[in-house]
C-alpha positions as CSV (number, residue, x, y, z in Angstrom):
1,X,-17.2,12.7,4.7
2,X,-14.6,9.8,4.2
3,X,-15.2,6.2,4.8
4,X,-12.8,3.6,4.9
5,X,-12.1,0.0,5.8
6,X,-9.3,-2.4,6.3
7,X,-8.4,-6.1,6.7
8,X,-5.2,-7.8,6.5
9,X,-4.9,-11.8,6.4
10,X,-1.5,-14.0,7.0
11,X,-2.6,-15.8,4.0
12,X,-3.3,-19.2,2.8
13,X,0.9,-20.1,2.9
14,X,2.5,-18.1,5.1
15,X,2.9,-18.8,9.1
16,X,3.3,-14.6,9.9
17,X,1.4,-11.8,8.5
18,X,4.8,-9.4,7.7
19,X,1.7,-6.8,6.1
20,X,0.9,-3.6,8.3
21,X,-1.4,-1.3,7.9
22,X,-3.0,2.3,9.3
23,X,-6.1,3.9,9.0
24,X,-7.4,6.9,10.7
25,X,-9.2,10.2,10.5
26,X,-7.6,13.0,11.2
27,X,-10.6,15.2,11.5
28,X,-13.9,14.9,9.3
29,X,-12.3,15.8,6.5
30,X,-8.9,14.3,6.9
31,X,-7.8,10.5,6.6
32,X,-4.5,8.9,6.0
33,X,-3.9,5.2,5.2
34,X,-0.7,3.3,5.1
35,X,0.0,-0.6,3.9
36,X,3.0,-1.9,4.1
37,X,4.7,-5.5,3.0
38,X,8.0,-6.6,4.9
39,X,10.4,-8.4,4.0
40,X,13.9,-9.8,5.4
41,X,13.5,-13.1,7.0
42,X,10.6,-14.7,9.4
43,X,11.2,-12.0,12.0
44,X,12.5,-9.2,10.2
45,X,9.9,-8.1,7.0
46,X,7.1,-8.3,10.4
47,X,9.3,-5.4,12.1
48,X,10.4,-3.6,9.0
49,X,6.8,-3.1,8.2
50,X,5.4,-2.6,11.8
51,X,8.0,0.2,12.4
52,X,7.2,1.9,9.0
53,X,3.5,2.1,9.4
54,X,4.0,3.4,13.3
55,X,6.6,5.5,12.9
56,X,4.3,7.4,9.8
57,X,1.4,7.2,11.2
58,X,3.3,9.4,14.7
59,X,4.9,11.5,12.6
60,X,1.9,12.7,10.9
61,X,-0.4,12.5,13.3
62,X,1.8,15.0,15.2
63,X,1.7,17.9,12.3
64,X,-1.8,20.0,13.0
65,X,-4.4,18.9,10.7
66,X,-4.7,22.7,8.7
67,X,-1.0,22.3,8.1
68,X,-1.0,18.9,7.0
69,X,-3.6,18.9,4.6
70,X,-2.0,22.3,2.8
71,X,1.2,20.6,2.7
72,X,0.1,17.1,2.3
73,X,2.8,16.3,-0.9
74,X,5.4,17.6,1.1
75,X,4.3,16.3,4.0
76,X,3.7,12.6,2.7
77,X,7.9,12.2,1.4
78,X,8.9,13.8,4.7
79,X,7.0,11.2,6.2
80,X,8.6,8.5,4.0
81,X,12.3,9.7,4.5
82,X,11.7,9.6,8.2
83,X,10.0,6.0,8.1
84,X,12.9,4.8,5.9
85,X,15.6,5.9,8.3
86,X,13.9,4.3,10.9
87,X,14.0,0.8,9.2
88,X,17.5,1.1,8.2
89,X,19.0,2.6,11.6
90,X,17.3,-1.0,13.2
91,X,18.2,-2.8,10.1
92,X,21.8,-1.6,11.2
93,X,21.9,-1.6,14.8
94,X,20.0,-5.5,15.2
95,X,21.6,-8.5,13.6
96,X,18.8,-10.6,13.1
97,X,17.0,-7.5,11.5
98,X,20.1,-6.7,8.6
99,X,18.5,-7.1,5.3
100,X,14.5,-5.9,6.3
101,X,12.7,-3.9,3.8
102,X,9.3,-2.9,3.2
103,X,7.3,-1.2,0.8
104,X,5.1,1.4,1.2
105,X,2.0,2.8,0.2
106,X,0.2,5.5,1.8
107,X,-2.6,8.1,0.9
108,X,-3.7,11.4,2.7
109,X,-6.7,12.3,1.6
110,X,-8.0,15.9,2.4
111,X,-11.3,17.3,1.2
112,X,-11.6,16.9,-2.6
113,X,-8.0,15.8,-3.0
114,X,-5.6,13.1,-2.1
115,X,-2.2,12.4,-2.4
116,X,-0.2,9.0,-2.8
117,X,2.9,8.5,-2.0
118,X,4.5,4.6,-2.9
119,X,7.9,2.4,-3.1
120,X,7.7,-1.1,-3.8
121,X,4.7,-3.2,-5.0
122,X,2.2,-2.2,-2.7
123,X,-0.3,-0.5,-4.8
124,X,-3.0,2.2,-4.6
125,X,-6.1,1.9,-7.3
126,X,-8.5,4.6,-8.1
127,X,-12.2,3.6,-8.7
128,X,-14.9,5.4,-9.8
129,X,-18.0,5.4,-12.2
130,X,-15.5,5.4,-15.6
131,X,-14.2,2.4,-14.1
132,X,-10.4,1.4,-12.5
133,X,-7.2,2.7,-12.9
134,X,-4.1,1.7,-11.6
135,X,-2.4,5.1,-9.7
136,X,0.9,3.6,-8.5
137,X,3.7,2.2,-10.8
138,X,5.4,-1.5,-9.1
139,X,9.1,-0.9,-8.5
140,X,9.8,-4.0,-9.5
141,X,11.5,-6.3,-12.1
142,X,8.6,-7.3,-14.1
143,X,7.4,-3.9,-13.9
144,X,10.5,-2.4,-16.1
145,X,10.2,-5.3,-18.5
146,X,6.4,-4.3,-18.7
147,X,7.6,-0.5,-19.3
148,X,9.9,-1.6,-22.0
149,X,8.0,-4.0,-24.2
150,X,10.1,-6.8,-23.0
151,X,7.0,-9.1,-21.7
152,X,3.0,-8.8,-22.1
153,X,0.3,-7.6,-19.2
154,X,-0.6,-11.8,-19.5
155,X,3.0,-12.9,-19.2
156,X,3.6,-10.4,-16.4
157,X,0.8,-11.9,-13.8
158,X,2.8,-15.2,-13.9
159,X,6.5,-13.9,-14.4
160,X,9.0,-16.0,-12.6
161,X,10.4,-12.7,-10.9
162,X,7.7,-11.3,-10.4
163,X,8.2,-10.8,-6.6
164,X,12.0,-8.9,-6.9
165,X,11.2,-5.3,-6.5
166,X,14.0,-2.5,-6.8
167,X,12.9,-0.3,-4.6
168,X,11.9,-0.4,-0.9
169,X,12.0,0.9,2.7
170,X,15.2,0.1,5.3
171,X,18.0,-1.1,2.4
172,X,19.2,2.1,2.2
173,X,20.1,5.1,3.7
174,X,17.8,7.4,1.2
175,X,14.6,6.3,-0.6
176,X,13.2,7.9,-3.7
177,X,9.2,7.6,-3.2
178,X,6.8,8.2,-6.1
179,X,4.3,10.9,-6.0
180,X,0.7,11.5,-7.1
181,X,-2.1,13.9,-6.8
182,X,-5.6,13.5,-7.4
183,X,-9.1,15.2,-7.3
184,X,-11.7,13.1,-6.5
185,X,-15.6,13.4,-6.2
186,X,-18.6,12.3,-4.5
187,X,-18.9,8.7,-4.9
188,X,-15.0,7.5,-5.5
189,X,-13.1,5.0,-4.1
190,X,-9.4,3.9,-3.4
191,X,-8.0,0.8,-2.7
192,X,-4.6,0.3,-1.2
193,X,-3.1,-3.0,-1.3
194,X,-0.2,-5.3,-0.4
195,X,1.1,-7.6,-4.0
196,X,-1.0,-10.5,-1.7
197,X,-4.3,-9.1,-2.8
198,X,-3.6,-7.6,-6.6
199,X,-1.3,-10.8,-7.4
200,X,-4.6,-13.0,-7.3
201,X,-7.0,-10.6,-8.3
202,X,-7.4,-9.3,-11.7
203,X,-7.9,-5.4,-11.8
204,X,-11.5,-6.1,-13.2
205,X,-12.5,-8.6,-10.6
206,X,-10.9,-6.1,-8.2
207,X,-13.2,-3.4,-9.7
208,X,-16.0,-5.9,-9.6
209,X,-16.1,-6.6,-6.1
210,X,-15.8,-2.9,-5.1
211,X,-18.5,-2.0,-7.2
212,X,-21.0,-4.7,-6.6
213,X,-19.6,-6.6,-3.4
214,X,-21.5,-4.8,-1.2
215,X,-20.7,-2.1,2.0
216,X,-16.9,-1.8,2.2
217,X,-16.2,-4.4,5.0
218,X,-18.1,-6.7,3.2
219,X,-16.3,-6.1,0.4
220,X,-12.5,-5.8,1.5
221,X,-13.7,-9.4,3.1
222,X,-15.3,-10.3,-0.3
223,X,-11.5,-9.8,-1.8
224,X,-9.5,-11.8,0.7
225,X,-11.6,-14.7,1.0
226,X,-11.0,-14.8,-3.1
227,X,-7.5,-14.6,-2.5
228,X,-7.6,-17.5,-0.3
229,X,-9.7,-19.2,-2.2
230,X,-7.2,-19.4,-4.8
231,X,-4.0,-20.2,-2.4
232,X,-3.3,-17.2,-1.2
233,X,1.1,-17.3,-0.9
234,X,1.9,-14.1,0.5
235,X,-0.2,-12.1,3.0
236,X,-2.9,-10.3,1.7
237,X,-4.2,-7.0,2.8
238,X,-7.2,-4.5,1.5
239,X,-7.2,-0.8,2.7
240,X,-10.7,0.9,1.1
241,X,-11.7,4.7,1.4
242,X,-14.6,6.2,-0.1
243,X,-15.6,9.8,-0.6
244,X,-19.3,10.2,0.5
C-alpha cells in the first residue's frame, strides 16, 4: 500500500501561489505525484505550472495502469515532452503568457519501484532508516558552481543566484528531463518539493520532521509552518508518499 500527502502554501511574500501540484492513486499499487513551480510574471508562472501538472496528470491517467507501471521510465519523459509543448504552444499563442516556465518534478511509483523524472529546482528526496538523500540534481546556476568546486554546500544556501535555473518547462520547444529509478521497501518515504520548502529547510531538519513530526499531514504541515516561520519568499509546497 502507498500513502501520500500534500500541501502547498502562497507563502509568507508572495500574493499568488504559482506552485501546482498532483497526487493520485492509480490503483492500490500505483501513485503518481507531480509539483511544479511557475514562473513568467504574476499571471503567467500560475498557468505555466497549472497546465503542466494537468496536462500530466491526463496524459497518464489515460495509459492503463499494467502498461504504465511496466513502462513507467518511458512513460514519465513522454509525459514530460507532452507537458512542455503544452506550456510553450500557450507561451506562444498568448501574449501575456511569452516567457512562462515551470519546473517539474514528478514520481510514479509502482510496487517496489519508482521512478522520478525532474527539470528545474523542484526536488524529490528519498528517506528511509539510513537517513536522507537528495535524488534529484537542481538545474540551476548555483547547482553547476556546486558541481565544479566553484562555491561550498554553506555558500550555496545563501548564493545571490541562487534562484536562476537553466532548465525548465515552456522556454523551449524540447526539454531534456533527468531520469531516476529506485527500489524502495517497507517503511520508505519521498518527498517532492517546490525550492519554497528545501530553500528554508536544511536537508536534516527536513529529515527530522519526516521522521519524528508525526503522521504525514501533520508533518508536510510541520514543514510549511517552518518555512513561514522563517519568511517564507517563494511559495512553498510538500508532496510526501510512503510505502507501507
Amino acid at each position: 500500500m502507498i500513502h501520500h500527502w500534500g500541501l502547498s502554501d502562497t507563502g509568507a511574500v508572495r500574493a499568488q501561489n504559482q506552485d501546482s501540484f498532483y497526487l493520485k492513486s492509480l490503483r492500490e499499487d500505483l501513485l503518481l505525484a507531480i509539483v511544479c513551480d511557475g514562473m513568467g510574471g504574476a499571471k503567467a508562472g500560475n498557468v505555466a505550472s497549472s497546465l503542466a501538472v494537468t496536462t500530466a496528470g491526463n496524459y497518464l491517467e489515460g495509459i492503463v495502469p499494467d502498461k504504465l507501471a511496466s513502462h513507467a521510465a518511458a512513460k514519465l519523459c513522454e509525459t514530460c515532452r507532452i507537458a512542455n509543448q503544452a506550456v510553450f504552444q500557450k507561451a506562444c499563442q498568448e501574449q501575456e503568457c511569452r516567457g512562462m516556465g515551470t519546473t517539474m518534478v514528478c514520481a510514479l511509483v509502482h510496487g517496489s519501484k519508482v521512478a522520478i523524472l525532474n527539470v528545474g529546482d523542484s526536488r524529490a528526496y528519498y528517506i528511509s532508516g539510513e537517513g536522507i538523500t537528495k535524488v534529484t540534481r537542481d538545474h540551476s546556476v548555483v547547482e553547476d558552481l556546486l558541481q565544479h568546486g566553484k562555491i561550498t554546500p554553506e555558500e550555496a544556501r545563501n548564493h545571490p543566484k541562487k534562484n536562476l535555473i537553466t532548465r525548465c518547462l515552456g522556454t523551449e520547444y524540447e526539454v531534456d528531463p533527468d531520469l531516476y529509478e529506485l527500489k524502495l521497501k517497507v517503511g520508505d518515504r519521498l518527498l517532492l518539493c517546490s525550492d519554497g520548502l528545501s530553500n528554508m529547510l536544511t536537508d536534516q531538519e527536513i529529515l527530522y520532521e519526516v521522521v519524528h513530526g508525526g503522521d504525514g499531514e501533520t508533518c508536510c504541515q510541520r514543514m510549511l509552518d517552518i518555512a513561514l516561520s522563517r519568511g517564507a519568499p517563494d511559495n512553498v509546497t510538500a508532496v510526501l508518499i510512503e510505502i507501507a
